[in-house]
Biotite code that builds the C-alpha atoms (Angstrom):
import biotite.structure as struc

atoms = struc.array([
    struc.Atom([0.000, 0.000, 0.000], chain_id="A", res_id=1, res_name="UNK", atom_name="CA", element="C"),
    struc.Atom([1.351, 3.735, -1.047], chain_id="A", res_id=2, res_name="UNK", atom_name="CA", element="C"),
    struc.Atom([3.044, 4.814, 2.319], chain_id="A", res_id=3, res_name="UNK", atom_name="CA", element="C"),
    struc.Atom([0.666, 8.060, 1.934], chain_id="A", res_id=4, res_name="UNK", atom_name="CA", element="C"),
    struc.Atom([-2.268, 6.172, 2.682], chain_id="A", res_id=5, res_name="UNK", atom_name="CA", element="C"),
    struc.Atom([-1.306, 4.127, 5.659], chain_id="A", res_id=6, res_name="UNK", atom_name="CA", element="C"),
    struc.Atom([-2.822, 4.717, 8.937], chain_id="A", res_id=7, res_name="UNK", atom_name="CA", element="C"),
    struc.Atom([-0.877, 4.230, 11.845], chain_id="A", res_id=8, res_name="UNK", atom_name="CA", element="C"),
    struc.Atom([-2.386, 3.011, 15.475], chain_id="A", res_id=9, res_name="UNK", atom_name="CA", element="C"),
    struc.Atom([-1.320, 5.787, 17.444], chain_id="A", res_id=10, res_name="UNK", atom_name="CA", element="C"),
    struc.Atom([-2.932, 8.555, 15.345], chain_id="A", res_id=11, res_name="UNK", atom_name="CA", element="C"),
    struc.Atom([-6.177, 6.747, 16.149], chain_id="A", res_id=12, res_name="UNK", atom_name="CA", element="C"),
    struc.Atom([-5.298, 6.418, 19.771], chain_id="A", res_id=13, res_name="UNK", atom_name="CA", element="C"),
    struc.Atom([-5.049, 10.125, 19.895], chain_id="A", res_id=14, res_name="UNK", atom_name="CA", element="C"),
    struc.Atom([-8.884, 10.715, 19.124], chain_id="A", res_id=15, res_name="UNK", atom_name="CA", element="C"),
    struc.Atom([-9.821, 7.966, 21.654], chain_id="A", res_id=16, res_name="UNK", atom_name="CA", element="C"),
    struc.Atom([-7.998, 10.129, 23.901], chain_id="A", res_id=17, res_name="UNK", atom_name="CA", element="C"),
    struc.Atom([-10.100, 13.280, 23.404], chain_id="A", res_id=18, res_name="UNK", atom_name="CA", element="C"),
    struc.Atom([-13.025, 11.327, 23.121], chain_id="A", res_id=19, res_name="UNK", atom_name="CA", element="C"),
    struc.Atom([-12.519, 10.350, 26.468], chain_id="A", res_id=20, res_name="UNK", atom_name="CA", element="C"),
    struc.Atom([-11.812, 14.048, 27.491], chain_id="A", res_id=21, res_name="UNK", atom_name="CA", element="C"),
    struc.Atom([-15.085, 14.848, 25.559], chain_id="A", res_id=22, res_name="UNK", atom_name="CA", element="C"),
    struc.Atom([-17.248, 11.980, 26.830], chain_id="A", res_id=23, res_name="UNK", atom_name="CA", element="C"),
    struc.Atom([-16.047, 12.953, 30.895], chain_id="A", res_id=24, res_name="UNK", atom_name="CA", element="C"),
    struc.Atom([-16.939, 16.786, 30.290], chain_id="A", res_id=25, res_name="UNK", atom_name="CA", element="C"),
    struc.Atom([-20.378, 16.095, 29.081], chain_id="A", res_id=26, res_name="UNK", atom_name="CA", element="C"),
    struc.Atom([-20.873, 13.351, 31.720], chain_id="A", res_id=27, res_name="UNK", atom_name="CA", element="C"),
    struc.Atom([-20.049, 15.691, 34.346], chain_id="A", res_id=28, res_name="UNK", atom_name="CA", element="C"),
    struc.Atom([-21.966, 18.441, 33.292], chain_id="A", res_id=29, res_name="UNK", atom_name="CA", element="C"),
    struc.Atom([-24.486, 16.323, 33.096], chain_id="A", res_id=30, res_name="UNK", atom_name="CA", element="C"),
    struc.Atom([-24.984, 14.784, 36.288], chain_id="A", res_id=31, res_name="UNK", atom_name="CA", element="C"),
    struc.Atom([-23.523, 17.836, 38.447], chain_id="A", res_id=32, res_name="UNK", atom_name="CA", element="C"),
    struc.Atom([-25.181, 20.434, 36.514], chain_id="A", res_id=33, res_name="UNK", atom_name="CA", element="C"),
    struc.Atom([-28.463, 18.966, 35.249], chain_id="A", res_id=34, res_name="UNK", atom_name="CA", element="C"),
    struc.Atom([-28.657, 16.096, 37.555], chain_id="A", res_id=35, res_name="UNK", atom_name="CA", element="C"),
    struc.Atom([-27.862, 17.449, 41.050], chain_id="A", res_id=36, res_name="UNK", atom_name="CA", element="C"),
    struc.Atom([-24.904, 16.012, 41.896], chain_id="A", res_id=37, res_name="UNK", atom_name="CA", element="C"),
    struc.Atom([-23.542, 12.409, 42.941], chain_id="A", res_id=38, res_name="UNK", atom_name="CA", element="C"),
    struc.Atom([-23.141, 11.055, 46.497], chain_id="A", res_id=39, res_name="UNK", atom_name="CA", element="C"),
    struc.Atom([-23.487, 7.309, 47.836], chain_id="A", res_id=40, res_name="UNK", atom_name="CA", element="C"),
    struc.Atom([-25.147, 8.857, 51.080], chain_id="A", res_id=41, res_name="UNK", atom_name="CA", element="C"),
    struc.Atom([-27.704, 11.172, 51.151], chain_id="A", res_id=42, res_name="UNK", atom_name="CA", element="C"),
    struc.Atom([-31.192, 11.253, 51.546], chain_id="A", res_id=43, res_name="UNK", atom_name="CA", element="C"),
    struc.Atom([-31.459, 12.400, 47.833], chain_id="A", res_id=44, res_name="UNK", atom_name="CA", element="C"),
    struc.Atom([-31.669, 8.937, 46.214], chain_id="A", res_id=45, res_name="UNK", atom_name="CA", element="C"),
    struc.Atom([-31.161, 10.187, 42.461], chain_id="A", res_id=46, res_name="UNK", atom_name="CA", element="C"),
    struc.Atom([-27.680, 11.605, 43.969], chain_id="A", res_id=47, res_name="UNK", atom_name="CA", element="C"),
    struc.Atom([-27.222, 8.120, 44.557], chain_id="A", res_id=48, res_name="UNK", atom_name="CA", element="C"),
    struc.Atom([-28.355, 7.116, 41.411], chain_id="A", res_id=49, res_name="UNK", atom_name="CA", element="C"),
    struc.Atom([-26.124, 9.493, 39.508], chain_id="A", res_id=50, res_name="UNK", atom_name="CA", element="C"),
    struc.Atom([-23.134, 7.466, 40.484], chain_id="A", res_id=51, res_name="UNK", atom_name="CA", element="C"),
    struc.Atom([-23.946, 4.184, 38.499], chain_id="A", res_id=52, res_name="UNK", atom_name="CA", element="C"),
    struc.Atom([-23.617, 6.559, 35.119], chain_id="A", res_id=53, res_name="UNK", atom_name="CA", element="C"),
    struc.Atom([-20.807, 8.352, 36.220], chain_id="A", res_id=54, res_name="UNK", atom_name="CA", element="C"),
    struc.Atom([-18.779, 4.740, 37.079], chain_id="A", res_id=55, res_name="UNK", atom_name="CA", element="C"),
    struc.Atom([-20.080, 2.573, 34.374], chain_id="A", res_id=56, res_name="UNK", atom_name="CA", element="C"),
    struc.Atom([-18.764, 5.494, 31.269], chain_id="A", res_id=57, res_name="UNK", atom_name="CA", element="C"),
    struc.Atom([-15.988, 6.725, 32.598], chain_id="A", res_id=58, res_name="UNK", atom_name="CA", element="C"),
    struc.Atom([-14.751, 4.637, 34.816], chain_id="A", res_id=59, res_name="UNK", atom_name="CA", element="C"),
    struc.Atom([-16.061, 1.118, 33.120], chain_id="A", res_id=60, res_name="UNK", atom_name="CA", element="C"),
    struc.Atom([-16.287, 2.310, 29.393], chain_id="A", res_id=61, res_name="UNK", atom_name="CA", element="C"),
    struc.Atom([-13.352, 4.658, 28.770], chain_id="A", res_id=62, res_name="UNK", atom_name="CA", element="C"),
    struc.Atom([-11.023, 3.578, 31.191], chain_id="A", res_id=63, res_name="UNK", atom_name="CA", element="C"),
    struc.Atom([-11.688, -0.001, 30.307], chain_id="A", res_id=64, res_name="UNK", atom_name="CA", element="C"),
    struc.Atom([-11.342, 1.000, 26.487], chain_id="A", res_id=65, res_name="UNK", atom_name="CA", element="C"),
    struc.Atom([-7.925, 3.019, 27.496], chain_id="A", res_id=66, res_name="UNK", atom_name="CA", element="C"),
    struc.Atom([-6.570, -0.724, 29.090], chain_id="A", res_id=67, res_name="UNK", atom_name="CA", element="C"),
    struc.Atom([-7.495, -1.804, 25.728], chain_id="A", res_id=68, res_name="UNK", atom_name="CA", element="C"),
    struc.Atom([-5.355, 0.209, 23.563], chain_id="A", res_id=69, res_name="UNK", atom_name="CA", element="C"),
    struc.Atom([-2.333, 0.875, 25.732], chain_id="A", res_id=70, res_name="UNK", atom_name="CA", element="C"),
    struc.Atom([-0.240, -1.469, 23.641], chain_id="A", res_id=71, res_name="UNK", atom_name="CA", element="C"),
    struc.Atom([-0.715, 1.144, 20.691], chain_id="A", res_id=72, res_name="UNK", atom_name="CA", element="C"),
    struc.Atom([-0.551, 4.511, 22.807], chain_id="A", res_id=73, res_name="UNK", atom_name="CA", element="C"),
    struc.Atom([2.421, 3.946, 24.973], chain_id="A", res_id=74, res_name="UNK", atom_name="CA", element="C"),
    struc.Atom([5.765, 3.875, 23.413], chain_id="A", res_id=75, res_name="UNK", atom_name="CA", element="C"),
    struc.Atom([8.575, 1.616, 24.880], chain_id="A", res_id=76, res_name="UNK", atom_name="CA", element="C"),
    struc.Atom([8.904, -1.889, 26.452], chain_id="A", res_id=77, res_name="UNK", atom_name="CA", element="C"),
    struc.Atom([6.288, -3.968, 26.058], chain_id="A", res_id=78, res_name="UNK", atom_name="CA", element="C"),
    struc.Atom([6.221, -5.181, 29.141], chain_id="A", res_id=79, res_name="UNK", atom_name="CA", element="C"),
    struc.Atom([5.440, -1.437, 30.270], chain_id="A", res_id=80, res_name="UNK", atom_name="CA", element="C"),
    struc.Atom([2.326, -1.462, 28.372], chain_id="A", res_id=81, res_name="UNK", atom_name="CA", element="C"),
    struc.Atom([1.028, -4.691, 30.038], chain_id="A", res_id=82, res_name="UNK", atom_name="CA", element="C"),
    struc.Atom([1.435, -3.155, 33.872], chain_id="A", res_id=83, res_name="UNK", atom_name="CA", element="C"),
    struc.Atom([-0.571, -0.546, 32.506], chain_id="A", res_id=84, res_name="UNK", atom_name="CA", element="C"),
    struc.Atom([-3.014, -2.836, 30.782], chain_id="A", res_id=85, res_name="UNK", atom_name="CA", element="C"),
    struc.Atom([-3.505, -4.963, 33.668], chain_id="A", res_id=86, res_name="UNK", atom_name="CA", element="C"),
    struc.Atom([-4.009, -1.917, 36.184], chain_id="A", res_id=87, res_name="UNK", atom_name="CA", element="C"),
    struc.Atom([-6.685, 0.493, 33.690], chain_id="A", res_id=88, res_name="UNK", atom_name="CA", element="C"),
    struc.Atom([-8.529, -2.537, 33.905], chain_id="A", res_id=89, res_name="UNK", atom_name="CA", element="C"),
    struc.Atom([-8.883, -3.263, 37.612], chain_id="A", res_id=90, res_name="UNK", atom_name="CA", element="C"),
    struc.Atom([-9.636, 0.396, 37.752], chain_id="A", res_id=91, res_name="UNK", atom_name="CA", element="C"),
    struc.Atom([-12.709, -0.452, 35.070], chain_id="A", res_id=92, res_name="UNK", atom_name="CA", element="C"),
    struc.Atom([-13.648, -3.425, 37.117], chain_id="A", res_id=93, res_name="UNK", atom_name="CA", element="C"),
    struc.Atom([-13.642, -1.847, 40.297], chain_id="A", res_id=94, res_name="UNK", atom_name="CA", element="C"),
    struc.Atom([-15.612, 0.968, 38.972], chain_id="A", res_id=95, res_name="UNK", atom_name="CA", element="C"),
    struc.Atom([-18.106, -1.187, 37.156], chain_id="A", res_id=96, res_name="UNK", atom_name="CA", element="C"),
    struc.Atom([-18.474, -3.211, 40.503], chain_id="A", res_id=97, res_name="UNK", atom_name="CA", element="C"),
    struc.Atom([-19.186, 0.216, 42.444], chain_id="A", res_id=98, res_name="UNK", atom_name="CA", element="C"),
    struc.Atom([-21.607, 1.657, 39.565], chain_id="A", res_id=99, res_name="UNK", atom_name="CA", element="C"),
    struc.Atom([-23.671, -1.941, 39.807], chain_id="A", res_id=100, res_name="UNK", atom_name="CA", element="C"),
    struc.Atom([-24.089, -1.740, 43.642], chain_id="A", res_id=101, res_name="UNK", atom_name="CA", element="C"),
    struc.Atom([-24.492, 1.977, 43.667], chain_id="A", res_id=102, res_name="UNK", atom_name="CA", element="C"),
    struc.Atom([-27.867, 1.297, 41.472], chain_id="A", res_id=103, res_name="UNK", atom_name="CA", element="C"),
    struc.Atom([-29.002, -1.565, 43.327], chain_id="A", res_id=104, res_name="UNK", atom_name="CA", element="C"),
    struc.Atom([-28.386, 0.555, 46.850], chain_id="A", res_id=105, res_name="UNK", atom_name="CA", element="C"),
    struc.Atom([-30.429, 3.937, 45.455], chain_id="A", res_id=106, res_name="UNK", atom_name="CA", element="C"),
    struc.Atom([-33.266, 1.286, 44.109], chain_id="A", res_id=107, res_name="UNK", atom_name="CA", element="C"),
    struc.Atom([-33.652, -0.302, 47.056], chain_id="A", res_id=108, res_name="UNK", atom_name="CA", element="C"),
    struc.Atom([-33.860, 2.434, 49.445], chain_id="A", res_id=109, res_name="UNK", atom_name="CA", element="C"),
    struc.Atom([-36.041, 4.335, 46.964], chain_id="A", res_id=110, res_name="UNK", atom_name="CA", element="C"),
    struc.Atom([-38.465, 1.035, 46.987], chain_id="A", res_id=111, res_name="UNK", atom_name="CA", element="C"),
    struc.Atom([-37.861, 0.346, 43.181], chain_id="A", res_id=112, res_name="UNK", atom_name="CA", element="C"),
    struc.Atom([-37.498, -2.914, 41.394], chain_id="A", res_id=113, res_name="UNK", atom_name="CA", element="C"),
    struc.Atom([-34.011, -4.242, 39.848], chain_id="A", res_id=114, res_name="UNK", atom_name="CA", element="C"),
    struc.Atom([-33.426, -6.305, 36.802], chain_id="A", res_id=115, res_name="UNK", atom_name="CA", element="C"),
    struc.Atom([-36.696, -5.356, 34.905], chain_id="A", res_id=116, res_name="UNK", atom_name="CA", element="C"),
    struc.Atom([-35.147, -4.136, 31.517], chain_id="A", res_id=117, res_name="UNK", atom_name="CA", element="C"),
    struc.Atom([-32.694, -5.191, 28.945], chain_id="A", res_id=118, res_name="UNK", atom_name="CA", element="C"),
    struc.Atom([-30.330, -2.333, 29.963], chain_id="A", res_id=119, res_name="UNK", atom_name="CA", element="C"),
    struc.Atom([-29.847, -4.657, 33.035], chain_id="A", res_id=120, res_name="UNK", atom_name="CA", element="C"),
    struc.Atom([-29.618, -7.960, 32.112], chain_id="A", res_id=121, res_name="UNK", atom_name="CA", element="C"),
    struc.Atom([-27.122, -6.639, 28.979], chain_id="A", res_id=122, res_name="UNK", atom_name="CA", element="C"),
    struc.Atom([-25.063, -4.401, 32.192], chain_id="A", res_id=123, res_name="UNK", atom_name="CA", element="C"),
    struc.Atom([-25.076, -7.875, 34.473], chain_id="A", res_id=124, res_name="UNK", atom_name="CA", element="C"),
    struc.Atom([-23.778, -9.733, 31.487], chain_id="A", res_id=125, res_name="UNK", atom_name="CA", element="C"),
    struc.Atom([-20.998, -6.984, 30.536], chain_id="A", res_id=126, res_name="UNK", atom_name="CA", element="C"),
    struc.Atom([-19.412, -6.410, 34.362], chain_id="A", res_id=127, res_name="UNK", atom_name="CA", element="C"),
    struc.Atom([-19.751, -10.710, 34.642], chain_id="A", res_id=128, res_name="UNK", atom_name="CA", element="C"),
    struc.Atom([-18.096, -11.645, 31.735], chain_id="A", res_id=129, res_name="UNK", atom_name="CA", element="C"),
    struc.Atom([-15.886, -8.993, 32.493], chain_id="A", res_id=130, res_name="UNK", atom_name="CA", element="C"),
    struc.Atom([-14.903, -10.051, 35.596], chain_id="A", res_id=131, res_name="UNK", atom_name="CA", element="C"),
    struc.Atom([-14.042, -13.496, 34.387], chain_id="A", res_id=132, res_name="UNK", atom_name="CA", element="C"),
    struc.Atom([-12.213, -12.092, 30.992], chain_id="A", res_id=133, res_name="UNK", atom_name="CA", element="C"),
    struc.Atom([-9.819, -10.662, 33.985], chain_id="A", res_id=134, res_name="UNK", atom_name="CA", element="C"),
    struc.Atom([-8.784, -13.719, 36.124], chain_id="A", res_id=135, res_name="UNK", atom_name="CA", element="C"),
    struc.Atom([-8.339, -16.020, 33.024], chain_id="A", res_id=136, res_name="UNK", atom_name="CA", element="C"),
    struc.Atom([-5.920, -13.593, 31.650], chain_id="A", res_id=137, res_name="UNK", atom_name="CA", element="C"),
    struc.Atom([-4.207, -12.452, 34.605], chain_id="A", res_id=138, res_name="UNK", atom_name="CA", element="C"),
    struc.Atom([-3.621, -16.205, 35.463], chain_id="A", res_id=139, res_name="UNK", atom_name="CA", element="C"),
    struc.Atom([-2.692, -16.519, 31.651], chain_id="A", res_id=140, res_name="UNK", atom_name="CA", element="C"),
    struc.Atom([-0.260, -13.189, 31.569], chain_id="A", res_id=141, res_name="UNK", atom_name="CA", element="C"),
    struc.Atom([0.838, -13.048, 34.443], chain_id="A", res_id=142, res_name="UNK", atom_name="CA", element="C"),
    struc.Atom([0.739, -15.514, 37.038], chain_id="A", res_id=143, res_name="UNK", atom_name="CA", element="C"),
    struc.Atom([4.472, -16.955, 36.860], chain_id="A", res_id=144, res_name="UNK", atom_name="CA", element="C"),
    struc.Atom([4.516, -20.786, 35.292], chain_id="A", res_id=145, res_name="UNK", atom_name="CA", element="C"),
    struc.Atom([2.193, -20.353, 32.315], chain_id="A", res_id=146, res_name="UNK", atom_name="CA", element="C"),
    struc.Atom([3.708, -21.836, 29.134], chain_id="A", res_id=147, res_name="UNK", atom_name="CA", element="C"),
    struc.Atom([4.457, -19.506, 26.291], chain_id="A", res_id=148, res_name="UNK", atom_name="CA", element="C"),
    struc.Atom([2.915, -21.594, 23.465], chain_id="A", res_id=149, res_name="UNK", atom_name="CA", element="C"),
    struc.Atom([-0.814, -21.739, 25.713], chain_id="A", res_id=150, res_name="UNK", atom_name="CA", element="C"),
    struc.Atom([-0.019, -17.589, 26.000], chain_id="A", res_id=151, res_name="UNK", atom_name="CA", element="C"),
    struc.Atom([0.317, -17.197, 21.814], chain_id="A", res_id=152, res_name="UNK", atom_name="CA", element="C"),
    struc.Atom([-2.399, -19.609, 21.521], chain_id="A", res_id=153, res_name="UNK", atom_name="CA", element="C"),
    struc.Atom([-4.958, -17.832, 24.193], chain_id="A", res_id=154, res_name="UNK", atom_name="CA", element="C"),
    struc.Atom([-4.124, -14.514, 22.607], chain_id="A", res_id=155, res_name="UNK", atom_name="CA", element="C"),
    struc.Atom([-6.477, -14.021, 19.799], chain_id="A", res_id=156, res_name="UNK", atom_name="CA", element="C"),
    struc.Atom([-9.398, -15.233, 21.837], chain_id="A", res_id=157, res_name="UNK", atom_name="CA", element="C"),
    struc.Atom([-8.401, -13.200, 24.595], chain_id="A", res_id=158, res_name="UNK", atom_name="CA", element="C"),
    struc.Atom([-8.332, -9.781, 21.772], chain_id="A", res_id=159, res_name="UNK", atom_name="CA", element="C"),
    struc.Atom([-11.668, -11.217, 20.693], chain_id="A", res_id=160, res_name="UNK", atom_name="CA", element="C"),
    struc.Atom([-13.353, -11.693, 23.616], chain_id="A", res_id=161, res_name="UNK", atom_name="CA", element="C"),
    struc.Atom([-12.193, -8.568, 24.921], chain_id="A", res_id=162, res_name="UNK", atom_name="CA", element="C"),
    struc.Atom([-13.645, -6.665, 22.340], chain_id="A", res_id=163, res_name="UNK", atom_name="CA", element="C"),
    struc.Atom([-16.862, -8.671, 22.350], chain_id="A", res_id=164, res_name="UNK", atom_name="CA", element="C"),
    struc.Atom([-17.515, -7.141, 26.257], chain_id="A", res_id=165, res_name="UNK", atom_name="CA", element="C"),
    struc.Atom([-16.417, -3.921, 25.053], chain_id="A", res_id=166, res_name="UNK", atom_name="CA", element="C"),
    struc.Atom([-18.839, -3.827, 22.799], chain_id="A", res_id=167, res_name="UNK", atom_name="CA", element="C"),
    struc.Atom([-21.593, -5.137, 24.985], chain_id="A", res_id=168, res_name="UNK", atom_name="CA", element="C"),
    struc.Atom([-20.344, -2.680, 27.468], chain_id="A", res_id=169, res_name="UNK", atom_name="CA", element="C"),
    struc.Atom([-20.863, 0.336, 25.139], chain_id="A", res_id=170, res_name="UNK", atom_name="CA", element="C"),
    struc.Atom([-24.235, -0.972, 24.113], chain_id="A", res_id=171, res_name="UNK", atom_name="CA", element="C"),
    struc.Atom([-25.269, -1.329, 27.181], chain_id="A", res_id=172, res_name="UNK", atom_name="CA", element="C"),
    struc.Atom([-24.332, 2.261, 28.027], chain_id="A", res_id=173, res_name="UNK", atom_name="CA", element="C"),
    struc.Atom([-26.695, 3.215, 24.893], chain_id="A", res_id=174, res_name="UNK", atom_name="CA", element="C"),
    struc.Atom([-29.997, 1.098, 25.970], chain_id="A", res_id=175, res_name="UNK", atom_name="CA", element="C"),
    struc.Atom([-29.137, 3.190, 29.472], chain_id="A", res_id=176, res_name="UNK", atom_name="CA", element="C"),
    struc.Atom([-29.024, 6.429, 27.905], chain_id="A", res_id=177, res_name="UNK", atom_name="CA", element="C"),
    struc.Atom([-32.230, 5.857, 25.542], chain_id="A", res_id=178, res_name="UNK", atom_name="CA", element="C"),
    struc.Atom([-34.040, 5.144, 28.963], chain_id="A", res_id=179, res_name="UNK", atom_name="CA", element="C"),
    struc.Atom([-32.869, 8.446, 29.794], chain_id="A", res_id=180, res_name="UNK", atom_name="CA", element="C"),
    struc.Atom([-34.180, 9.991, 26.943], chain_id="A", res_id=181, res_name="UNK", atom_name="CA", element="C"),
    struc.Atom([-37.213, 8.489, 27.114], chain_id="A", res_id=182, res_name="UNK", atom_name="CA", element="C"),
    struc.Atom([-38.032, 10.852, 30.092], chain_id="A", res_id=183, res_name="UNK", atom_name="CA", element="C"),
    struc.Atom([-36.335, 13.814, 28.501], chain_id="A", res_id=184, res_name="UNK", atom_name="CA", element="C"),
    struc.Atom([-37.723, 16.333, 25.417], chain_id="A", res_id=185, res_name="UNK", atom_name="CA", element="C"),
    struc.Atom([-35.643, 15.524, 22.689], chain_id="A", res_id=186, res_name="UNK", atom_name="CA", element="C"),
    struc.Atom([-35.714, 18.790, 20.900], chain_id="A", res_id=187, res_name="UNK", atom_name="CA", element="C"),
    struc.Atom([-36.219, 21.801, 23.536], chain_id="A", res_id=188, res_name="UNK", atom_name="CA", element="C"),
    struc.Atom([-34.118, 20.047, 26.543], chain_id="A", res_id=189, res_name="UNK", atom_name="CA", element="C"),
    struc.Atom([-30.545, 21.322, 26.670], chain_id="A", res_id=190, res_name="UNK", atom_name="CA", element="C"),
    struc.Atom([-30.107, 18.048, 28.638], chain_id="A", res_id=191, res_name="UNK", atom_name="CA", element="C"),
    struc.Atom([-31.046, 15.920, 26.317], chain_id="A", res_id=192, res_name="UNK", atom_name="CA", element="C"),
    struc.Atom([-28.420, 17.125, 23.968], chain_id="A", res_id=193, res_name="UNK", atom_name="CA", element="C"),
    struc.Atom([-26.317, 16.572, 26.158], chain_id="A", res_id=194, res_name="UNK", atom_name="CA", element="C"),
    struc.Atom([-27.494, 12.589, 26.812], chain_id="A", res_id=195, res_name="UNK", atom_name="CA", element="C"),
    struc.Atom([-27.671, 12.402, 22.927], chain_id="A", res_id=196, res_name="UNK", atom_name="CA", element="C"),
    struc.Atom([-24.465, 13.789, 22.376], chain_id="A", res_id=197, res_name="UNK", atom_name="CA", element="C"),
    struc.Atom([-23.129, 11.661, 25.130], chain_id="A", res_id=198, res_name="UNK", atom_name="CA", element="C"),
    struc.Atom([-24.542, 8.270, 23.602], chain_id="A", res_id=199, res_name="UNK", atom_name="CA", element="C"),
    struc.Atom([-22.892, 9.477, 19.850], chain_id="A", res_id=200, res_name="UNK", atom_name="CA", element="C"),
    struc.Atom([-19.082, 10.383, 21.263], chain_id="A", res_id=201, res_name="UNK", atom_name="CA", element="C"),
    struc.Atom([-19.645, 6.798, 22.931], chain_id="A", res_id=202, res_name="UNK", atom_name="CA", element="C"),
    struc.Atom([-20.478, 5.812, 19.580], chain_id="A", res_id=203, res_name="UNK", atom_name="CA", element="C"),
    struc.Atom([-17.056, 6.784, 18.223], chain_id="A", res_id=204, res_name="UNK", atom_name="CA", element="C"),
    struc.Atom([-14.737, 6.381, 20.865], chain_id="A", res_id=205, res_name="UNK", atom_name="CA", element="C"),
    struc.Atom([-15.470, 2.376, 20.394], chain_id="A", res_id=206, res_name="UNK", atom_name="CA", element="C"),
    struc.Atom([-14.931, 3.030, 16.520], chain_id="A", res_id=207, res_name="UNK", atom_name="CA", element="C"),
    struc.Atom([-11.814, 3.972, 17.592], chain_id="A", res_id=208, res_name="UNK", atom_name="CA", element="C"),
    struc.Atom([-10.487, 1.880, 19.938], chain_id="A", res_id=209, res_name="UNK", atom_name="CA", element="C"),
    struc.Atom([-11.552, -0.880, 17.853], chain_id="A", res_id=210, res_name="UNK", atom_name="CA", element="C"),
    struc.Atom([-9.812, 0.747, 14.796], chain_id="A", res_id=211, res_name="UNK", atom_name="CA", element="C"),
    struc.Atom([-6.363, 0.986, 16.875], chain_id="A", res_id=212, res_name="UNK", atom_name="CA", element="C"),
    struc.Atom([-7.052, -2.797, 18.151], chain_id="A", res_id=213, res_name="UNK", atom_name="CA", element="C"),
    struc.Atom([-6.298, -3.813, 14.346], chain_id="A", res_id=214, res_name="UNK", atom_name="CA", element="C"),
    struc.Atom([-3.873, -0.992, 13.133], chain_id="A", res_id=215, res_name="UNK", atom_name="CA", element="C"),
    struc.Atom([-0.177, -1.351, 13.618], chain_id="A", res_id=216, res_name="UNK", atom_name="CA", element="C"),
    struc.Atom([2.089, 0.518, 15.798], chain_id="A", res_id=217, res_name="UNK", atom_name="CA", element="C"),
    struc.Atom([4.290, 3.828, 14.851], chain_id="A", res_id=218, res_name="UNK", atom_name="CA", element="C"),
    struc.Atom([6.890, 2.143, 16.201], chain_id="A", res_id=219, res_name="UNK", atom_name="CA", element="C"),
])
């Protein structure tokens, strides 16, 4: 291919990046601004609320899709990259955790039933399968004593599979902002372009980090 036309990894990793600045700004405008604010306390129960959406996007989504493209945005040693890789995503799985009970706390003390929509059962799925994507490949990667040839041979279902909860992660994200919406008016709210807008740079950031997945490196 003409050298001209090549894309490189790392040019795409760049956008991710300000998609995730992008995607955090609107998030927290959104729920301090519009939405009154976040707290796991308080007598307010949608403060309460307001955390699951603020931990499952930015801290589940784009930090989990940052672990996923840290092979292709940080220069150097490989084995740099993984440290990183494996630490983004125990901060996305620790967040996801705290977003899942932080919806089932402000539900139950609001007197509100769980597990009634497909946002749900799709956000169970995601932070499960997540969860157990994570201790098959630490004890794959990095638990001392695992052959080399099962490590090369676990790696492409390991990128797959990945990508598969990514996916279902972001979706899921999209179902919960539609059920947002729902509730909002789509064409005089000033929050609701801000959901919308939300759900579209979500959109795009897993474009991209699925784009730099495949791409080579600079380098």
């Amino acid at each position: 291919m003409p050298r001209s036309f090549q894309i490189r990894a790392t040019s795409v990793t760049i956008f991710a990046h300000l998609l995730f600045i992008a995607i955090t700004t609107l998030m927290l405008v959104w729920l301090l601004h519009f939405r009154g604010g976040v707290a796991f306390n308080s007598s307010n129960k949608i403060k309460i609320f307001n955390l699951h959406p603020l931990l499952m996007v930015i801290g589940f989504i784009l930090v989990g899709g940052e672990a996923i493209i840290t092979y292709k945005s940080i220069p150097g040693k490989r084995s740099s990259a993984k440290v990183v890789h494996l630490l983004l995503h125990v901060i996305a799985l620790a967040s996801g955790i705290l977003g899942i009970i932080a919806v089932f706390k402000s539900k139950k003390e609001a007197d509100l039933p769980n597990m009634f929509t497909l946002h749900s059962w799709l956000g169970i799925a995601a932070i499960s399968a997540y969860g157990l994507q994570y201790i098959v490949a630490f004890f794959a990667y990095f638990f001392p004593g695992a052959e080399s040839s099962a490590k090369a041979t676990f790696l492409p279902w390991h990128k797959f599979i990945g990508m598969v909860i990514f996916f279902l992660a972001v979706g899921t994200a999209e179902t919960g902002l539609v059920e947002y919406s729902r509730f909002l008016d789509l064409f005089r709210n000033q929050e609701s372009l801000i959901v919308n807008f939300t759900g579209l740079l979500l959109f795009l950031f897993a474009v991209f980090v699925s784009l730099s997945v495949i791409l080579p490196r600079n380098y």
